[in-house]
N, C-alpha and C positions, 0 to 999 in steps of 0.2 A: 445562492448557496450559503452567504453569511447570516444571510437573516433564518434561514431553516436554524443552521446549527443556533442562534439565538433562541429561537422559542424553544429548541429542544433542552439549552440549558436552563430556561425560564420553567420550565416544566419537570427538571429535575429538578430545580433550586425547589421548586411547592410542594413538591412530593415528599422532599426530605424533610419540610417544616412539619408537614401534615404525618408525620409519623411518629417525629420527635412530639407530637403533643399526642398520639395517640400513644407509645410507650408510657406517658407520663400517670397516664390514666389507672394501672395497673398496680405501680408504685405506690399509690392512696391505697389502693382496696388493701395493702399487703403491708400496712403499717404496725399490726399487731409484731411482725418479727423484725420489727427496726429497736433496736438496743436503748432504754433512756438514757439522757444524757447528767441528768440530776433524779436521784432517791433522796427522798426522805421518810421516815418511819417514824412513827408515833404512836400514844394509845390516847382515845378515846373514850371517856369512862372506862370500861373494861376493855375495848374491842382495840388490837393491832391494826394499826391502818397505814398504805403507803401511798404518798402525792410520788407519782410520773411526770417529768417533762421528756420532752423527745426535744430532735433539731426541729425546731419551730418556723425552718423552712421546708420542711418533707412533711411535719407534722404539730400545726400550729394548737393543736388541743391537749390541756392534761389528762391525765388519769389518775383517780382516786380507787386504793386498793381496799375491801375489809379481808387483812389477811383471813383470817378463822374460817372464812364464808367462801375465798376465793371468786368472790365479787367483785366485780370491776366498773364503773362508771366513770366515761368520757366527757368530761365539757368544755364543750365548745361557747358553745351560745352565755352572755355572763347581762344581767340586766340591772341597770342604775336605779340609782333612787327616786325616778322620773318615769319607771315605765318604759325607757329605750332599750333595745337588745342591740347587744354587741357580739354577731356570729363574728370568730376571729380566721373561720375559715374564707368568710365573701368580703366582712366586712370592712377590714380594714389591709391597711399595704404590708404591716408586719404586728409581731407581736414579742416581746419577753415578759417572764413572768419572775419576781421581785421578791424576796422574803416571804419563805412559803416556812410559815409556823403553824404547830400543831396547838390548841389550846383545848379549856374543859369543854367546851362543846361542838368544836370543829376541828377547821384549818382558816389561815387566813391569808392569803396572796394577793398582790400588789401586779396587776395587768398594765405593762407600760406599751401603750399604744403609737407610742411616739409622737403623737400630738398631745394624747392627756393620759390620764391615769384612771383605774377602776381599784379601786380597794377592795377587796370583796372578801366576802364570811362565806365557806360553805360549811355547812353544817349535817350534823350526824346525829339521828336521832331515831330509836326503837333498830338501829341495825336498816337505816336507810341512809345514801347520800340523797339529803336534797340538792335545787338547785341553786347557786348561786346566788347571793345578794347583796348589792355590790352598789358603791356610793363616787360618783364622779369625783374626779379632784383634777385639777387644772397645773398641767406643769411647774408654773410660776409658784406654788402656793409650799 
């Protein structure tokens, strides 16, 4: 009889894992109504523009705003000056992001990856964000 009620609580124990990752699942798709936790606004040649961050553990990617256009672009994915891509959703264990300055042709943020660092420009050009480009830098340095 002891061993019964074991597997029974062995198989609620899995049940309730196996939910709690399935709940989790919905909280991504539903990101757009999680509050940022840093604005910052800028202009860009003429164009109002706003960097997003959120808690960058519900929501490890910014968002770049062109107010006027109500435009919005997500990035995730941030690539060195090597050609490697750093998705900050798979890629790595965590993410903060560092001195988010507006300048005459972008923004510029500071990805601390907790191992190393990504400097990176995105930039704004004709009423486009592009993506990312962005230069390794080594903790130490």
């Amino acid at each position: 009889m002891k061993l019964l009620i074991n597997y029974k609580a062995i198989i609620t124990v899995l049940a309730m894992f196996s939910c709690s990752a399935c709940s989790q699942q919905p909280l991504q798709e539903t990101t757009k109504s999680i509050q940022p936790i840093e604005e910052v606004q800028g202009t860009i040649g003429s164009e109002p523009v706003t960097y997003l961050r959120y808690n960058t553990e519900i929501e490890p990617c910014i968002t770049i705003k062109l107010n006027d256009l109500g435009e919005l672009k997500q990035l995730c994915s941030f690539t060195d000056q090597q050609g490697n891509i750093t998705d900050v959703r798979t890629d790595v264990a965590g993410v903060d992001y560092l001195l988010p300055v507006f300048t005459e042709h972008g923004l510029t943020v500071t990805l601390d990856l907790f191992s190393y660092y990504l400097d990176c420009q995105i930039t704004l050009s004709n009423k486009i964000i592009e993506d990312p480009v962005c230069q390794f830098r080594d903790m130490e340095d």
